[in-house]
N, CA, C and O atoms as CSV, one atom per row, in Angstrom:
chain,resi,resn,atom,element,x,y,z
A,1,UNK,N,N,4.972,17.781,-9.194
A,1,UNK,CA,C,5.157,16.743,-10.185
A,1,UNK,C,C,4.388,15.472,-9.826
A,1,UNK,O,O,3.791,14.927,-10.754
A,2,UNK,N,N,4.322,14.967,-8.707
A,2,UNK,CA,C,3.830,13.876,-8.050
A,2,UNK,C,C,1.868,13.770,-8.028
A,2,UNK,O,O,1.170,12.760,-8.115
A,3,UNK,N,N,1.454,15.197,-7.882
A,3,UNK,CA,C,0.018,15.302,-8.303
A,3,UNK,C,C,-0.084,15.612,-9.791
A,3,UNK,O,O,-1.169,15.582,-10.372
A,4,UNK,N,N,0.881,15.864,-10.303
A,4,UNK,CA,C,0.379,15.773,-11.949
A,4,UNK,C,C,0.702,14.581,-12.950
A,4,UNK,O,O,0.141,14.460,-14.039
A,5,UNK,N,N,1.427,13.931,-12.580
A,5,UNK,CA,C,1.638,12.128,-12.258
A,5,UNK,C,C,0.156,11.511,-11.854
A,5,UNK,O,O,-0.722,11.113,-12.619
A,6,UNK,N,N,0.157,11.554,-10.576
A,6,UNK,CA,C,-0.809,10.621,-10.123
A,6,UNK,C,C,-2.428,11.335,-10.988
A,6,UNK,O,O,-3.280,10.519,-11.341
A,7,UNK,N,N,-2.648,12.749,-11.219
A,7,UNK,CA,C,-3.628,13.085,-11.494
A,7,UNK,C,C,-3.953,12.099,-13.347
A,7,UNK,O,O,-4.976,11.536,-13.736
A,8,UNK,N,N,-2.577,12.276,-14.063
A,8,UNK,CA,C,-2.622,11.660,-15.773
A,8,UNK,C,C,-2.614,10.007,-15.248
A,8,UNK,O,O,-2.749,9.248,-16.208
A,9,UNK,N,N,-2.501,9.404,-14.109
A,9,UNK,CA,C,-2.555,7.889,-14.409
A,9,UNK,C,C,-4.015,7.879,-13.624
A,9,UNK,O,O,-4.305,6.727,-13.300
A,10,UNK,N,N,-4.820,8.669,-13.309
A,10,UNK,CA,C,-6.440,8.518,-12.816
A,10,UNK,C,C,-7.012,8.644,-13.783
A,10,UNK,O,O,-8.037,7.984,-13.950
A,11,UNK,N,N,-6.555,9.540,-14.772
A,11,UNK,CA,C,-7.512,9.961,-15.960
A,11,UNK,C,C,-7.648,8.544,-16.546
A,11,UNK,O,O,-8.765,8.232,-16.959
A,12,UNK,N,N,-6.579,7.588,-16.639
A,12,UNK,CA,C,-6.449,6.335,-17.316
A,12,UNK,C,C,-7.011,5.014,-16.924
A,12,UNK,O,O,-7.023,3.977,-17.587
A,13,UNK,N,N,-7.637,5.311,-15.307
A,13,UNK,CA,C,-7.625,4.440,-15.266
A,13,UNK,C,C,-7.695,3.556,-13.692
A,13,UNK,O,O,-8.378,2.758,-13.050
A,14,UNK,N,N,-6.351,4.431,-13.648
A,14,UNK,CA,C,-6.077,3.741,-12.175
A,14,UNK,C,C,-7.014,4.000,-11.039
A,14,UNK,O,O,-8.168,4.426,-11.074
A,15,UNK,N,N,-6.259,3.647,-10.010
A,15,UNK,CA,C,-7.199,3.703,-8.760
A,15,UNK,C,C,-6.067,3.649,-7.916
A,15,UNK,O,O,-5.367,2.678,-7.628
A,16,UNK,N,N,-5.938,5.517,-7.353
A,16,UNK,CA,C,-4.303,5.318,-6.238
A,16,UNK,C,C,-5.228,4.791,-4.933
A,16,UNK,O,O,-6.450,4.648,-4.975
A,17,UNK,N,N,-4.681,4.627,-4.188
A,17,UNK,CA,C,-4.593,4.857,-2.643
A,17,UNK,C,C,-3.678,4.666,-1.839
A,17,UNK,O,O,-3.446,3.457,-1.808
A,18,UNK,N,N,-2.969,5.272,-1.106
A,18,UNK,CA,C,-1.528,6.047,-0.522
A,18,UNK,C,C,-2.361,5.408,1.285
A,18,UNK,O,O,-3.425,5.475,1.901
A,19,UNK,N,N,-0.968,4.832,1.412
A,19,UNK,CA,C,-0.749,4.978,3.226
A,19,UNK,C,C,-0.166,4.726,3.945
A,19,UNK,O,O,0.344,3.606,3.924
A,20,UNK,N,N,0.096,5.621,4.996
A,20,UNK,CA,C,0.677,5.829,5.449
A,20,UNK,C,C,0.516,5.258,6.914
A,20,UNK,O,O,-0.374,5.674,7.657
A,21,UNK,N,N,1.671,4.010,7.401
A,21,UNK,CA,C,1.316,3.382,8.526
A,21,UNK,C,C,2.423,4.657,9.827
A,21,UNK,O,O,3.537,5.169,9.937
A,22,UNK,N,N,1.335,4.588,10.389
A,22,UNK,CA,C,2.045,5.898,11.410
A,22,UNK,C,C,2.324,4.809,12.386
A,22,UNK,O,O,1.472,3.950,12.615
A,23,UNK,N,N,3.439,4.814,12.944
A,23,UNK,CA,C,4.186,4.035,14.218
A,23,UNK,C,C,4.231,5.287,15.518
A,23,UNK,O,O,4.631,6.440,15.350
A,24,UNK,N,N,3.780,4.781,16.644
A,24,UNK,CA,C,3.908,5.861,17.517
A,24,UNK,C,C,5.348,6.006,17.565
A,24,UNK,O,O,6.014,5.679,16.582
A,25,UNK,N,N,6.094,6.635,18.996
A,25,UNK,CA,C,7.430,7.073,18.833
A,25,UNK,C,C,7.838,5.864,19.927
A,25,UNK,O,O,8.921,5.291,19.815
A,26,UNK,N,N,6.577,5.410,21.341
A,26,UNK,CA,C,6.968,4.727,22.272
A,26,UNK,C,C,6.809,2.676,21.594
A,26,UNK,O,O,7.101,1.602,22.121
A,27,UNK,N,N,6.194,3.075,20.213
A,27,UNK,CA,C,5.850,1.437,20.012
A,27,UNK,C,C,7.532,1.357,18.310
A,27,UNK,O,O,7.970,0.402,17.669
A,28,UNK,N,N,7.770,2.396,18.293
A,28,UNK,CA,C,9.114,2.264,17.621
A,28,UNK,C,C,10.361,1.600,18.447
A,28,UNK,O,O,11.189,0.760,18.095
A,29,UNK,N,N,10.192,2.235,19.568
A,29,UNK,CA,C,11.169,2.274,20.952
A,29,UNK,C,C,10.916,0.681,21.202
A,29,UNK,O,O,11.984,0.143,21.496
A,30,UNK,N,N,9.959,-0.119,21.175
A,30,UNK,CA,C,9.498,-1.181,21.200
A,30,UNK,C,C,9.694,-2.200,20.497
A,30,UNK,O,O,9.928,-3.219,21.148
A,31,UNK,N,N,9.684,-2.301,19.356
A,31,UNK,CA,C,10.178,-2.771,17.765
A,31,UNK,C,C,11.502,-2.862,18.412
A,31,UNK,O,O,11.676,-3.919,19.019
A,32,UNK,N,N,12.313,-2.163,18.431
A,32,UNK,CA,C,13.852,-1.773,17.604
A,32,UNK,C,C,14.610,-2.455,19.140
A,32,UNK,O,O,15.725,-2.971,19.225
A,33,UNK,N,N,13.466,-2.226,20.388
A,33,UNK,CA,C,14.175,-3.364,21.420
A,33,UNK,C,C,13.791,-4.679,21.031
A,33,UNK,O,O,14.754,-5.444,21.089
A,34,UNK,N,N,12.876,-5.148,20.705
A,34,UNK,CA,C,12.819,-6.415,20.202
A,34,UNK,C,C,13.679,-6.732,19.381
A,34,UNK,O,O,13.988,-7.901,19.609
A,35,UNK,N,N,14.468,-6.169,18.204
A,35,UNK,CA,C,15.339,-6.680,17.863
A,35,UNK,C,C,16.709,-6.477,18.004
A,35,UNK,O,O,17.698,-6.444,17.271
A,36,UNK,N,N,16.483,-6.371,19.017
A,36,UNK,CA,C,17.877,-6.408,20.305
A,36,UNK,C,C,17.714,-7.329,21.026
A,36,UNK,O,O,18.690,-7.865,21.551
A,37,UNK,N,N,16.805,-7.643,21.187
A,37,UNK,CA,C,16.667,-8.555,23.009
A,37,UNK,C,C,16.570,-9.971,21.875
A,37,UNK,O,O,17.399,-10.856,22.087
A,38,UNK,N,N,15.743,-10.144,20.890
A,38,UNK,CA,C,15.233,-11.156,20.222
A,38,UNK,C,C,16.432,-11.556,19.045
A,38,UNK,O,O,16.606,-10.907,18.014
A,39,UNK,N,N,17.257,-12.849,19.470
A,39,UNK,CA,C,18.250,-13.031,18.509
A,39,UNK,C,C,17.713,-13.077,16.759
A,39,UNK,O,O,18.362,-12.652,15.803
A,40,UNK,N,N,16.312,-13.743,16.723
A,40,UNK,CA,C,16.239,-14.134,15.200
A,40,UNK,C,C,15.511,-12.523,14.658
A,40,UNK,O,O,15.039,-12.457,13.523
A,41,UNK,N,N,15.492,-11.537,15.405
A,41,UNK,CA,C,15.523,-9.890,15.299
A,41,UNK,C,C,16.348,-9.422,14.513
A,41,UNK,O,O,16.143,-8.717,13.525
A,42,UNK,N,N,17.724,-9.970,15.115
A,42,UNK,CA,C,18.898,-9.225,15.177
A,42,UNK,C,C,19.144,-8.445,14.547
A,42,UNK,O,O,19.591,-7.312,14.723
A,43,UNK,N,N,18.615,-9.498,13.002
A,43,UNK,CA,C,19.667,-8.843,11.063
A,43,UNK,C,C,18.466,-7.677,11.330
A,43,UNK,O,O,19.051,-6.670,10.931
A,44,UNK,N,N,17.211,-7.258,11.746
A,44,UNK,CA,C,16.664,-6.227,11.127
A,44,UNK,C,C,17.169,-4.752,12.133
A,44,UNK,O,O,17.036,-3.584,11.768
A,45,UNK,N,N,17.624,-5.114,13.149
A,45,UNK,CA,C,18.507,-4.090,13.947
A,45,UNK,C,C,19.526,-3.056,12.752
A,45,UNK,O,O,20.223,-3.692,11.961
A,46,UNK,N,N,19.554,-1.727,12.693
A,46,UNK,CA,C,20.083,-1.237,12.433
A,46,UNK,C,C,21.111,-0.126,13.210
A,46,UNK,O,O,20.418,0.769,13.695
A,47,UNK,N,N,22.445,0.064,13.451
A,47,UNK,CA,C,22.413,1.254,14.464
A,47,UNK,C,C,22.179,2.641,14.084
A,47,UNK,O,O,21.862,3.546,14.856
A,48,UNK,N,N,22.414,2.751,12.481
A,48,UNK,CA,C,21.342,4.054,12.006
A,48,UNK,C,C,19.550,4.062,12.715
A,48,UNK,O,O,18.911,5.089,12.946
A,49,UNK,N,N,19.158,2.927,12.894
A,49,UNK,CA,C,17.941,3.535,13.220
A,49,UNK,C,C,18.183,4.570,14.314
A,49,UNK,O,O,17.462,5.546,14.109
A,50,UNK,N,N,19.099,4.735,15.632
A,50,UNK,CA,C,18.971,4.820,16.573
A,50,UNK,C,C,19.842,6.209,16.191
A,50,UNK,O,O,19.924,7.071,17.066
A,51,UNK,N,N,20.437,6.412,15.000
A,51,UNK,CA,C,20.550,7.919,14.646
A,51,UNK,C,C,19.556,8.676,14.044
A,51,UNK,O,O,19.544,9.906,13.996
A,52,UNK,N,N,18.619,7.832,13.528
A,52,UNK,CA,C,17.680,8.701,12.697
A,52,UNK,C,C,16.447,8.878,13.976
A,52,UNK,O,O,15.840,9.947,14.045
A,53,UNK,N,N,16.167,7.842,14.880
A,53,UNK,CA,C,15.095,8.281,15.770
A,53,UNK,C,C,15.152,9.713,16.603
A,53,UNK,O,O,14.359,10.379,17.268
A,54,UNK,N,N,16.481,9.806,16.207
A,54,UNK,CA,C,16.278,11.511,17.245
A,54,UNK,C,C,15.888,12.834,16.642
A,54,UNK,O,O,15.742,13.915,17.213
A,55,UNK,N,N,15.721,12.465,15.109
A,55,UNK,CA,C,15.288,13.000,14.106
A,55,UNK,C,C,13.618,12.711,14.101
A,55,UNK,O,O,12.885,12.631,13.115
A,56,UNK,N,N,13.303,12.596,15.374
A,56,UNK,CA,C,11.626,11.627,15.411
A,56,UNK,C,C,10.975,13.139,14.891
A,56,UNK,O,O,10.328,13.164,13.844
A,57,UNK,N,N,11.151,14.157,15.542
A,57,UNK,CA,C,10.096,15.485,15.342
A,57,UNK,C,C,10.066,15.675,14.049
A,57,UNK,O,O,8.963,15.658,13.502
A,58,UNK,N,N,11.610,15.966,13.029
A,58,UNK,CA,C,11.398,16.424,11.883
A,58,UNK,C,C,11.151,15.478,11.172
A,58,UNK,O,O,10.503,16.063,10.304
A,59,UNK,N,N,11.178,14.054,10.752
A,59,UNK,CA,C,10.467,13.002,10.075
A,59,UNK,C,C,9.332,13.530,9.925
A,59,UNK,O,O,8.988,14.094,8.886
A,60,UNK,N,N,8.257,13.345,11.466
A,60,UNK,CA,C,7.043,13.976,11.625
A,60,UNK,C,C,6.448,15.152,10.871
A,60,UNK,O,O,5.308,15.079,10.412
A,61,UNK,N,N,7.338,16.428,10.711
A,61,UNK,CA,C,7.047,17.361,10.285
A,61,UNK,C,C,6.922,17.167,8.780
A,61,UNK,O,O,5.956,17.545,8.118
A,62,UNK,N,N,8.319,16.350,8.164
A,62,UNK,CA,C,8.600,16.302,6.946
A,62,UNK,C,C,7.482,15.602,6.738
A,62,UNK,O,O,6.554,16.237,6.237
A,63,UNK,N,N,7.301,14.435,6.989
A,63,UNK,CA,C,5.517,13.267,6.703
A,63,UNK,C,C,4.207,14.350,6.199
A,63,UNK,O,O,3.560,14.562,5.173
A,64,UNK,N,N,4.276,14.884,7.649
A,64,UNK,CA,C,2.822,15.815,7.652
A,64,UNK,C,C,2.948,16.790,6.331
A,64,UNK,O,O,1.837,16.859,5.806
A,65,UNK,N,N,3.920,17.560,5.624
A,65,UNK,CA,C,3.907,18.090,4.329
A,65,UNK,C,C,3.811,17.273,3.674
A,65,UNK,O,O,2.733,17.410,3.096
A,66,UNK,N,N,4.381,16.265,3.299
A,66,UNK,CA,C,4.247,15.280,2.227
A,66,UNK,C,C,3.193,14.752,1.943
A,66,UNK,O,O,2.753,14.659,0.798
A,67,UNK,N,N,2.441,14.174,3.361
A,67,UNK,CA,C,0.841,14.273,2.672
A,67,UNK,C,C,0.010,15.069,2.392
A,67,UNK,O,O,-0.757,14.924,1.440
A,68,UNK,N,N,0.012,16.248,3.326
A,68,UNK,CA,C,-0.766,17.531,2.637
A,68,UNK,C,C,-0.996,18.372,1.516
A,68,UNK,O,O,-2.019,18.872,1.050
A,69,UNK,N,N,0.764,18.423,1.045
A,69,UNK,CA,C,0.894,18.357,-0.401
A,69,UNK,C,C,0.869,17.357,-1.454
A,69,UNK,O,O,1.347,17.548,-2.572
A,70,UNK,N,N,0.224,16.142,-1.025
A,70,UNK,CA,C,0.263,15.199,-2.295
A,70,UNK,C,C,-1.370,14.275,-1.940
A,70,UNK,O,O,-1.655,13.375,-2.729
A,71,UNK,N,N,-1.924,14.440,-1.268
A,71,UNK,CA,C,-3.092,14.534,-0.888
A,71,UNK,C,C,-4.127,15.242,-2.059
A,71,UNK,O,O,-4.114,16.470,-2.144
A,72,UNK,N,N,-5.000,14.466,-2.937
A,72,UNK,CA,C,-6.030,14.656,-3.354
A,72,UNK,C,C,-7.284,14.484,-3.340
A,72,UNK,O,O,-7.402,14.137,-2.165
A,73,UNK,N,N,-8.492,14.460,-3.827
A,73,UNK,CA,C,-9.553,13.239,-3.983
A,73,UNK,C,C,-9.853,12.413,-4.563
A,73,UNK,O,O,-10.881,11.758,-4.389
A,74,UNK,N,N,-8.612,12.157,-5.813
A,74,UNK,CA,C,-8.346,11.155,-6.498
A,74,UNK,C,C,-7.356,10.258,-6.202
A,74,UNK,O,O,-7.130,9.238,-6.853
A,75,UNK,N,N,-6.786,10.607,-5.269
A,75,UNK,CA,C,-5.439,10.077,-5.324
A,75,UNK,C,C,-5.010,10.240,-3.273
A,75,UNK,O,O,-3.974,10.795,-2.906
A,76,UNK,N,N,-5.932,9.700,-2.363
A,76,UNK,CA,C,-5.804,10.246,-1.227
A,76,UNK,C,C,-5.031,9.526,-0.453
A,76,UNK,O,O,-4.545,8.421,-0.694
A,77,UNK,N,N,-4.896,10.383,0.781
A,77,UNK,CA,C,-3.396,9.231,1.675
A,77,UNK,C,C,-4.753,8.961,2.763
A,77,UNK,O,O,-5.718,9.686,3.005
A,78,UNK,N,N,-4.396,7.680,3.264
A,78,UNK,CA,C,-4.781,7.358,4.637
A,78,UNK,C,C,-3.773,7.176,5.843
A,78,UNK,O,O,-2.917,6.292,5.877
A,79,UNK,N,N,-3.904,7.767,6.457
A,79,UNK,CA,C,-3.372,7.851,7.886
A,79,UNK,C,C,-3.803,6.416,8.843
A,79,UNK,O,O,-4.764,6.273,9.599
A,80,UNK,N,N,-2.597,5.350,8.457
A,80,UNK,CA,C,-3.145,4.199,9.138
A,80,UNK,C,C,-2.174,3.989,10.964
A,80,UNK,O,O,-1.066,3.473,11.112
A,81,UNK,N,N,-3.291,4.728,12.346
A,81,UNK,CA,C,-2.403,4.245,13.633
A,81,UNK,C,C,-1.721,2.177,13.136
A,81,UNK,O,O,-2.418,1.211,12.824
A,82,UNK,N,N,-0.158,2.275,13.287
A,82,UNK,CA,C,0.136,1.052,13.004
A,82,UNK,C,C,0.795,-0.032,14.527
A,82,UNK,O,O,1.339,-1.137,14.529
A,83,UNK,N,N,0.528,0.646,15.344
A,83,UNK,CA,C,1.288,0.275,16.691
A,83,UNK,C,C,0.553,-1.387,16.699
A,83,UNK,O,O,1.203,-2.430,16.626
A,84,UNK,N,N,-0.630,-1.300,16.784
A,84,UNK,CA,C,-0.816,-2.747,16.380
A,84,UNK,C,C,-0.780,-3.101,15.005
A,84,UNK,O,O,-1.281,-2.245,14.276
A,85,UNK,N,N,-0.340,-4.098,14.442
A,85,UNK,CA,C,-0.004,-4.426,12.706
A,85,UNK,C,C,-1.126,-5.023,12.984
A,85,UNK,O,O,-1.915,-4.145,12.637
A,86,UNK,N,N,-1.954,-6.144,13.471
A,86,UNK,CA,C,-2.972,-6.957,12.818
A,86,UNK,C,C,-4.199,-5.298,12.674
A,86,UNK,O,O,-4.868,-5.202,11.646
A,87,UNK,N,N,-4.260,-4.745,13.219
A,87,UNK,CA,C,-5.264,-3.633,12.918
A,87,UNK,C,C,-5.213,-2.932,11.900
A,87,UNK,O,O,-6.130,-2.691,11.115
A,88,UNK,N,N,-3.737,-2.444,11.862
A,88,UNK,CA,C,-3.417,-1.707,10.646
A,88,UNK,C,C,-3.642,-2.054,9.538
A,88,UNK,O,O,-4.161,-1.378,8.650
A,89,UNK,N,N,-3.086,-3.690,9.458
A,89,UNK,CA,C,-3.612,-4.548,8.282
A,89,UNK,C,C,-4.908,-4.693,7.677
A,89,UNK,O,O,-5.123,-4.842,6.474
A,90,UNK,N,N,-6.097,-4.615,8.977
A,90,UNK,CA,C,-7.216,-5.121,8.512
A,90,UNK,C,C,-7.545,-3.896,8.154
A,90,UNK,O,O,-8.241,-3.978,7.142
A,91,UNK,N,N,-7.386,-2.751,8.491
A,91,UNK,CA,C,-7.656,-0.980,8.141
A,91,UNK,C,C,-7.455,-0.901,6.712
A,91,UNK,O,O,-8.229,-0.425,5.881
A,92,UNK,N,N,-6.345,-1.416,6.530
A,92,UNK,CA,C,-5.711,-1.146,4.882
A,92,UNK,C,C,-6.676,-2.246,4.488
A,92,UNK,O,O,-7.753,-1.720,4.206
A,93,UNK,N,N,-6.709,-3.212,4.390
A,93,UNK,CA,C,-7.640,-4.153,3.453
A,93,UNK,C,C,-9.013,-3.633,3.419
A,93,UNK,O,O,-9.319,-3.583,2.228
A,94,UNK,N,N,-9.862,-3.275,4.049
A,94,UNK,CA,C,-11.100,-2.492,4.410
A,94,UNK,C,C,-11.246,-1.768,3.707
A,94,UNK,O,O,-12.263,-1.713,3.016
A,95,UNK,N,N,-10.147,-0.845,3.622
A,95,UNK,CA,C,-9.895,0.794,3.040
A,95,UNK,C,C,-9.974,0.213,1.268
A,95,UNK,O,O,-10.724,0.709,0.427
A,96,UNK,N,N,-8.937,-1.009,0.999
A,96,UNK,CA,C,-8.632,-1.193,-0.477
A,96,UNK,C,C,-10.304,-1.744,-1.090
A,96,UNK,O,O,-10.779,-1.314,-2.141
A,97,UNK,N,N,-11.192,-3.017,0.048
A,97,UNK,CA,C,-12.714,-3.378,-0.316
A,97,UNK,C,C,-13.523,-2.631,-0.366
A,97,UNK,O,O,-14.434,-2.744,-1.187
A,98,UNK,N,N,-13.450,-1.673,0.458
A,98,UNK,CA,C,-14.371,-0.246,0.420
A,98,UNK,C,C,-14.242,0.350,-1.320
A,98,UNK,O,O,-15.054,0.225,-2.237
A,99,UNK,N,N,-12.732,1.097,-1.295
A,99,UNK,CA,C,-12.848,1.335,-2.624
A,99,UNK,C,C,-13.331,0.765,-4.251
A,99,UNK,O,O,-14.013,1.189,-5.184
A,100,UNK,N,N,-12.617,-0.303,-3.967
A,100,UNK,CA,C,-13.205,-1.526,-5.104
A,100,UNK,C,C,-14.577,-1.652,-4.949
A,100,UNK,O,O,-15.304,-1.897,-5.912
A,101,UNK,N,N,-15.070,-1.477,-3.616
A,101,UNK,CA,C,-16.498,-1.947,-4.215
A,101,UNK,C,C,-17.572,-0.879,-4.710
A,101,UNK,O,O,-18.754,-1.149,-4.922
A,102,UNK,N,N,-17.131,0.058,-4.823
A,102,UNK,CA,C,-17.472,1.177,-5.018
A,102,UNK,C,C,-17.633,1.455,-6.435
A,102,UNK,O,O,-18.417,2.231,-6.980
A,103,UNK,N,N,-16.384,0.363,-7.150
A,103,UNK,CA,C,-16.598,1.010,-8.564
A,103,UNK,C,C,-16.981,-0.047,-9.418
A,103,UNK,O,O,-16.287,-1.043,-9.622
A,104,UNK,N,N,-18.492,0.253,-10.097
A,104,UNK,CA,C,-19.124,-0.760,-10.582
A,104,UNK,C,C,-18.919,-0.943,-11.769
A,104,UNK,O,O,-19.616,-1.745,-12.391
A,105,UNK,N,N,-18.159,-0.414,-12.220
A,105,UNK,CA,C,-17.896,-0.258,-13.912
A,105,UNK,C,C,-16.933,-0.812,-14.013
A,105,UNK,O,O,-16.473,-0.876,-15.153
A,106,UNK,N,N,-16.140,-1.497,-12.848
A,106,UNK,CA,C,-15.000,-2.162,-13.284
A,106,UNK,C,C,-15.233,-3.580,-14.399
A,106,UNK,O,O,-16.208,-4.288,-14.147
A,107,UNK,N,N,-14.703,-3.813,-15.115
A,107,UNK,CA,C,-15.078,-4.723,-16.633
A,107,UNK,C,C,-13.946,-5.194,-16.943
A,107,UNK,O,O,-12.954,-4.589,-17.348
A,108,UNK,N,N,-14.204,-7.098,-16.612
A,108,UNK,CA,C,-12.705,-7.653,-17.425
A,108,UNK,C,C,-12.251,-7.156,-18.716
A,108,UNK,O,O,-13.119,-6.593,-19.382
A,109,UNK,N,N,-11.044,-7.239,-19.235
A,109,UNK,CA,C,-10.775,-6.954,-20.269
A,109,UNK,C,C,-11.459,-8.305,-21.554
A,109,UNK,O,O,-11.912,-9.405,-21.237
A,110,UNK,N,N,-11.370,-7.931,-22.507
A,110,UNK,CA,C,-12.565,-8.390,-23.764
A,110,UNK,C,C,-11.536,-9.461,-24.566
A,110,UNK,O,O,-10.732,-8.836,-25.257
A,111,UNK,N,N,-11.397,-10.663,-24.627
A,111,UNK,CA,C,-10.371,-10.758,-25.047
A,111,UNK,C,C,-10.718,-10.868,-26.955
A,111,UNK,O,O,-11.858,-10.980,-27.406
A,112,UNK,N,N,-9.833,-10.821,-27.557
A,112,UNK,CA,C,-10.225,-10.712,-29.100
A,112,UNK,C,C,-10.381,-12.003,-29.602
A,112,UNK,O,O,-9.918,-13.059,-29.171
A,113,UNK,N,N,-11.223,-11.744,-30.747
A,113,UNK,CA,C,-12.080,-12.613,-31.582
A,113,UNK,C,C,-10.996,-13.774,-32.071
A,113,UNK,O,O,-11.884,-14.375,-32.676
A,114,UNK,N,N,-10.171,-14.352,-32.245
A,114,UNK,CA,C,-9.264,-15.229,-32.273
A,114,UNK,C,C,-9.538,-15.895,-31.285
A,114,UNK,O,O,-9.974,-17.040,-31.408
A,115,UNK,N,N,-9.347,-15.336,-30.121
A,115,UNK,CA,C,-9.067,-15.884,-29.149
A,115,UNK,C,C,-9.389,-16.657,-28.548
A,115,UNK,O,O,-8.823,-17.633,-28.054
A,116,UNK,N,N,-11.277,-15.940,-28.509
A,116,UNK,CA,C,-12.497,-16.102,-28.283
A,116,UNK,C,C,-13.131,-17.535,-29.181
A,116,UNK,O,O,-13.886,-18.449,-28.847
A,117,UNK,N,N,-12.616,-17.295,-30.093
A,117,UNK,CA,C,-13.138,-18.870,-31.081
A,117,UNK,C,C,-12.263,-19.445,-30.464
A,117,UNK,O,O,-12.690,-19.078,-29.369
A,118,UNK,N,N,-11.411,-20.026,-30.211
A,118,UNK,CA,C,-10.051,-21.072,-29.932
A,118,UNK,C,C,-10.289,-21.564,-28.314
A,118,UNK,O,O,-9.717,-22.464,-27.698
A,119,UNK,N,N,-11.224,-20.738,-27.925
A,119,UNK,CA,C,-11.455,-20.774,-26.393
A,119,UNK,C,C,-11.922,-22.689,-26.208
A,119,UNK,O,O,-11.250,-23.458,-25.521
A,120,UNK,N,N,-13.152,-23.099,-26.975
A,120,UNK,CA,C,-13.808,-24.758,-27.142
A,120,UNK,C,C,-11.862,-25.691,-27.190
A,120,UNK,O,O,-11.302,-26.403,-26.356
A,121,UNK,N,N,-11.490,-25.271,-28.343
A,121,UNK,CA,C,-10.182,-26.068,-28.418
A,121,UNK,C,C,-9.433,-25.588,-27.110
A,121,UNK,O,O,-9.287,-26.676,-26.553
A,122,UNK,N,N,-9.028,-24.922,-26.509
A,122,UNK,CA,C,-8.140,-24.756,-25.751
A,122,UNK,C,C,-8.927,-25.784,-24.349
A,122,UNK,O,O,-8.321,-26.596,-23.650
A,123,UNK,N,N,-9.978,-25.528,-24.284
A,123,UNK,CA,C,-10.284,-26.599,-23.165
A,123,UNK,C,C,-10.293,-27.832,-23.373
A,123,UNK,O,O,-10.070,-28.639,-22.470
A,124,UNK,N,N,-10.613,-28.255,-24.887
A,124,UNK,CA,C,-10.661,-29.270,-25.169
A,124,UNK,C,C,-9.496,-30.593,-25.002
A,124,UNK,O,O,-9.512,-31.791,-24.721
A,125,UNK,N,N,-8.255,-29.260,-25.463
A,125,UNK,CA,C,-6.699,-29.545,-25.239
A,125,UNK,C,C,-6.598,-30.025,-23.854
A,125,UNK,O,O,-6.042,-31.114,-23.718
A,126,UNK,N,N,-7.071,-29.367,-22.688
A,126,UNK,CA,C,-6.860,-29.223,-21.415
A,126,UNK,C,C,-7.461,-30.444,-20.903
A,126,UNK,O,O,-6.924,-31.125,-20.029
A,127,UNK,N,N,-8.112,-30.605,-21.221
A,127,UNK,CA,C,-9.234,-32.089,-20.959
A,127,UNK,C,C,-8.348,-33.077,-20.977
A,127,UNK,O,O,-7.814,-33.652,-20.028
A,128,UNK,N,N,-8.225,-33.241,-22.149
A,128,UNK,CA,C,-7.510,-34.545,-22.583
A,128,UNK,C,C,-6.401,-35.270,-22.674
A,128,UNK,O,O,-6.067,-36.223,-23.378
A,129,UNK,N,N,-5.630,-34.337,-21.414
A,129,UNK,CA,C,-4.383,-34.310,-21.090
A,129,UNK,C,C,-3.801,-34.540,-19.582
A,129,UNK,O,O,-2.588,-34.495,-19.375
């Protein structure tokens, strides 16, 4: 359902791109002590996390299907290492300029002939105010 979704909103238009920030298992372990040791942490401490981390393998497993099966060439996942965030960040922004710049046909929308005349008055308004 999810590739025949994402496949009818490409036909239209869009532009997916899916990603996925992968956290190692020893820089999770890392995080989740920081907000233990670090009081203004605290509120993001959960003690479910520390039930679901032992669930680390099958997450993993479950992830790795989820992108394989929803993985296209219209619609692709990136696998972003996130253990450092300023990297990950600049990976994903890269990844989003790369794509955009790629597509040259992108074209503001046109606005209509009303609009388009009223455009002199509307600045004119703006001016003089």
């Amino acid at each position: 359902h999810i590739n025949n979704f994402e496949q009818q909103i490409v036909e239209n238009g869009t532009i997916i791109l899916k990603f996925f920030l992968h956290l190692s298992k020893d820089e999770q372990k890392n995080r989740l002590l920081r907000r233990l040791n670090l009081k203004e942490k605290n509120w993001k401490f959960s003690s479910g996390d520390l039930k679901e981390r032992k669930l680390w393998n099958e997450y993993q497993a479950c992830y790795q299907d989820a992108i394989n099966r929803t993985f296209t060439e219209k619609a692709p996942w990136y696998v972003v290492p996130a253990d450092d965030k300023a990297s990950a960040r600049c990976i994903v922004a890269q990844t989003i300029l790369d794509t955009l710049a790629s597509y040259n046909d992108i074209k503001y929308p046109e606005l209509d002939a009303k609009t388009t005349a009223q455009l002199e008055v509307y600045k004119t308004q703006l001016e003089n105010k």
